[in-house]
DRENDO-1510 file (C-alpha; in Angstrom, 1 decimal, always signed):
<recs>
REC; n; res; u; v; w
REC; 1; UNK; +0.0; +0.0; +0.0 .
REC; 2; UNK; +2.6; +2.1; +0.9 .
REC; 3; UNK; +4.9; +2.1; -2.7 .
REC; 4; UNK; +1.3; +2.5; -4.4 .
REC; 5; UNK; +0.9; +5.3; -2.4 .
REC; 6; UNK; +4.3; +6.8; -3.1 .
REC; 7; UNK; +4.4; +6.2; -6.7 .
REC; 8; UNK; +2.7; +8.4; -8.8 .
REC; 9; UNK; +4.0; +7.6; -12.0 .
REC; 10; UNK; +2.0; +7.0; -15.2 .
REC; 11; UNK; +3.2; +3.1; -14.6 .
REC; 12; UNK; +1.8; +2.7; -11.0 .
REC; 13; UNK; -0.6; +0.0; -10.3 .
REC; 14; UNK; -3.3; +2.0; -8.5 .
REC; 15; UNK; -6.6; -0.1; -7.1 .
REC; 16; UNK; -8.7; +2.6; -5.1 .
REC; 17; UNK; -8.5; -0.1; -1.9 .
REC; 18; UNK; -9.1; +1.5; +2.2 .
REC; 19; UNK; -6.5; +0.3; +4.5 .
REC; 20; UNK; -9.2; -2.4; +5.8 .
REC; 21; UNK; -9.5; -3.4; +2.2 .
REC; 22; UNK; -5.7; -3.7; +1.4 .
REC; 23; UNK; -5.5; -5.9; +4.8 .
REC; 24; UNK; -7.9; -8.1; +3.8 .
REC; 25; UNK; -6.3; -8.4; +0.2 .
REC; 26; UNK; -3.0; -9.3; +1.9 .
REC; 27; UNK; -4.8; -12.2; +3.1 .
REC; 28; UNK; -4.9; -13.4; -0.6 .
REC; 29; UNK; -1.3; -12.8; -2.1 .
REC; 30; UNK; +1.9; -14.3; -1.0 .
REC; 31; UNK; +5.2; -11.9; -0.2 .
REC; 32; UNK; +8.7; -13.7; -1.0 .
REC; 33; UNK; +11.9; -11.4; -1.6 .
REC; 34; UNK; +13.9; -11.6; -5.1 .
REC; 35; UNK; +17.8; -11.2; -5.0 .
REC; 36; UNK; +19.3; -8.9; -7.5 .
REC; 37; UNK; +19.7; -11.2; -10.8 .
REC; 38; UNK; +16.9; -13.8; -9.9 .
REC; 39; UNK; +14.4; -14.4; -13.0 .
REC; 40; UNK; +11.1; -14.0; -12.1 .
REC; 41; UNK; +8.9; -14.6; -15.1 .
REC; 42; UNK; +9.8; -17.0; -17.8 .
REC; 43; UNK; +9.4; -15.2; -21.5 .
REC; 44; UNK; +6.6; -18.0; -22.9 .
REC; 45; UNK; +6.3; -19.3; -19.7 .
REC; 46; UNK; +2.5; -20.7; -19.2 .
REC; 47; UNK; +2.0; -19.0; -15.7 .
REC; 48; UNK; -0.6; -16.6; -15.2 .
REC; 49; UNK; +0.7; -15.1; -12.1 .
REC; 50; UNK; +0.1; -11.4; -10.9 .
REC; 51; UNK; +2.9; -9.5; -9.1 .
REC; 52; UNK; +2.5; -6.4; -7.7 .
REC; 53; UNK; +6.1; -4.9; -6.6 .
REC; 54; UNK; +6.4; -3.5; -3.1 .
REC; 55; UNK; +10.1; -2.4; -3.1 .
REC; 56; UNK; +12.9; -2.8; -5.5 .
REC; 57; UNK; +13.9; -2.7; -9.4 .
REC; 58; UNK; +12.6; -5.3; -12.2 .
REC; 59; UNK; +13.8; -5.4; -16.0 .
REC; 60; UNK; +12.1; -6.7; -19.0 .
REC; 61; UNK; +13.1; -8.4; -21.6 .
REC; 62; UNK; +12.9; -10.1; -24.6 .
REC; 63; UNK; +15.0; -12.9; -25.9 .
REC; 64; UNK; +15.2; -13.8; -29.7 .
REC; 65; UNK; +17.6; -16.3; -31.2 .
REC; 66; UNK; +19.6; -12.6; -31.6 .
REC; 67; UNK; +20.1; -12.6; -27.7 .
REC; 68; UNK; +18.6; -10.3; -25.0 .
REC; 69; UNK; +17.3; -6.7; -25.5 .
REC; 70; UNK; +16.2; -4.6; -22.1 .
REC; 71; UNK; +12.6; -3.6; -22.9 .
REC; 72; UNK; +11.3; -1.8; -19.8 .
REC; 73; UNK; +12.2; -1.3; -16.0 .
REC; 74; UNK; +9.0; -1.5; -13.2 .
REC; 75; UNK; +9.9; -0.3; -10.2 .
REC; 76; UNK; +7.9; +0.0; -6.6 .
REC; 77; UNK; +4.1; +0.0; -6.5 .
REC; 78; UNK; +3.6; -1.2; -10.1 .
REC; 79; UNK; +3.1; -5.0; -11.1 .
REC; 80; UNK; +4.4; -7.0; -13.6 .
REC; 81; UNK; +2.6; -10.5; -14.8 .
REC; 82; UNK; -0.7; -8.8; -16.0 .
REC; 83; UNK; -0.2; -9.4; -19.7 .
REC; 84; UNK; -0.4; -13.3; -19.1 .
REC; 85; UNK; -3.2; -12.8; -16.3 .
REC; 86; UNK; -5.4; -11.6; -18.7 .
REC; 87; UNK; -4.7; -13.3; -22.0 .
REC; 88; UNK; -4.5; -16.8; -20.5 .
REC; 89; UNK; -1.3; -16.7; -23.1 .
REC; 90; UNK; +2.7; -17.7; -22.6 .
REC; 91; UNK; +4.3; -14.8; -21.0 .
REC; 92; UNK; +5.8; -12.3; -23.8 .
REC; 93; UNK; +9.0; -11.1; -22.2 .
REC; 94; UNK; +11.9; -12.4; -19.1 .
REC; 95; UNK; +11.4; -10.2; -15.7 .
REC; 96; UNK; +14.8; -10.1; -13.7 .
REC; 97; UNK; +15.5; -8.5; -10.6 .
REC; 98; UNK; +18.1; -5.9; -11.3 .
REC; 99; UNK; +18.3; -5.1; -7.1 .
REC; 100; UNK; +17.0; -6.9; -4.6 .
REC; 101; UNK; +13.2; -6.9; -4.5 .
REC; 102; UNK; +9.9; -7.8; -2.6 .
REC; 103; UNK; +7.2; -8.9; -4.3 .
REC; 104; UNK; +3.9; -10.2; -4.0 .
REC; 105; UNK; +1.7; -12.9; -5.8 .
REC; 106; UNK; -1.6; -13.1; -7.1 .
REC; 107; UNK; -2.1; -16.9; -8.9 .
REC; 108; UNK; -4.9; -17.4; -11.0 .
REC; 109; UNK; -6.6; -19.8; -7.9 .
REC; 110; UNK; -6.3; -17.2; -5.1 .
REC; 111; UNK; -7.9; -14.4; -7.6 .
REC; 112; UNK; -10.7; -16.6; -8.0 .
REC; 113; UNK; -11.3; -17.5; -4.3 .
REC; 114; UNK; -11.0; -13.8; -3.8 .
REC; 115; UNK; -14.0; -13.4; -6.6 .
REC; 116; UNK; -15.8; -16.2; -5.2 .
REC; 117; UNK; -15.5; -14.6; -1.7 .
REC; 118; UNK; -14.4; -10.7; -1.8 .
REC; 119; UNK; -16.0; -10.0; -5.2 .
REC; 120; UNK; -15.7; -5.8; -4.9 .
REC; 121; UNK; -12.3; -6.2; -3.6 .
REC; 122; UNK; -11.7; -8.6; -6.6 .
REC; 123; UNK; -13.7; -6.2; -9.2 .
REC; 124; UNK; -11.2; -3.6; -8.0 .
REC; 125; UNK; -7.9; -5.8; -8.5 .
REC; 126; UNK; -9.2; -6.4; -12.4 .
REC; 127; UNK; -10.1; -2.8; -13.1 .
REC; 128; UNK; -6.5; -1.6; -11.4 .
REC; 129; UNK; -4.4; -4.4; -13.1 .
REC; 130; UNK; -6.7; -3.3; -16.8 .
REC; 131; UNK; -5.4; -0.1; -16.4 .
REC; 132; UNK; -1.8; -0.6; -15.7 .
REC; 133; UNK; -2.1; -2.4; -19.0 .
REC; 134; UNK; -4.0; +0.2; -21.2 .
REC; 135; UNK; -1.5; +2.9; -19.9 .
REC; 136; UNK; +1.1; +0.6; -20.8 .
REC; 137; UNK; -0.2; +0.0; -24.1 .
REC; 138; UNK; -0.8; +3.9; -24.9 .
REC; 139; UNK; +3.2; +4.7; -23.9 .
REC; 140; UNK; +5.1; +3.1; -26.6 .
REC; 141; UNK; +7.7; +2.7; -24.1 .
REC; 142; UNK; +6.4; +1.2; -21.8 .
REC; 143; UNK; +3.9; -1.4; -24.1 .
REC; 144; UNK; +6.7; -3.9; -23.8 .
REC; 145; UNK; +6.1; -4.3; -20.3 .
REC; 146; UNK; +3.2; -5.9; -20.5 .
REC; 147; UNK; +4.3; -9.2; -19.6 .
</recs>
């Protein structure tokens, strides 16, 4: 809540949650740290996995039989994983750690118990996570991120 809250750039992950609301979210993602270097998504990877960054640096990129090109960086209160979360396709670029990081997990089977039992908590994750991809998509830049 807090990096959301202190980023307020155009790439920030922004659901409109209370503090009550954020707690009770909490309750349905997983927090595990990331040491500088460790992969975190898999380009064409078939996870559909949500992460929401608390602290720390992430870069994209994308591999062709060429080698690796640096697409993006995500930093604190944005997410990375939402690409694959919605399309239900193989993940479209690598995420690495380029510091250390913590980060937090949405998997598709939380995010349905969450809609099954929270469902205007759950209404608010989708619409936040849908915007951090249309604003992605609208800043050439930043449309690679989308991972």
């Amino acid at each position: 809540m807090q990096a959301i809250a202190h980023n307020q750039g155009p790439d920030t992950f922004q659901p409109a949650l209370t503090p009550k609301q954020w707690e009770l979210l909490g309750t349905y993602l997983q927090p595990f740290a990331v040491k500088q270097g460790q992969v975190l998504i898999e380009q064409n990877a078939a996870d559909r996995t949500v992460y929401p960054v608390e602290s720390g640096q992430l870069t994209v990129h994308y591999e062709d039989d060429k080698g690796r090109l640096r697409l993006a960086s995500v930093g604190a209160g944005s997410a990375v994983g939402e690409g694959a979360f919605f399309s239900r396709q193989p993940r479209t670029a690598t995420v690495q750690a380029a510091s250390a990081s913590k980060i937090w997990s949405l998997t598709p089977i939380r995010f349905t118990e969450l809609v099954n039992r929270q469902p205007q908590l759950a209404v608010e994750m989708a619409m936040a996570l849908g915007s951090l991809v249309s604003r992605r998509l609208a800043n050439r830049p930043k449309r690679v991120a989308v991972t």
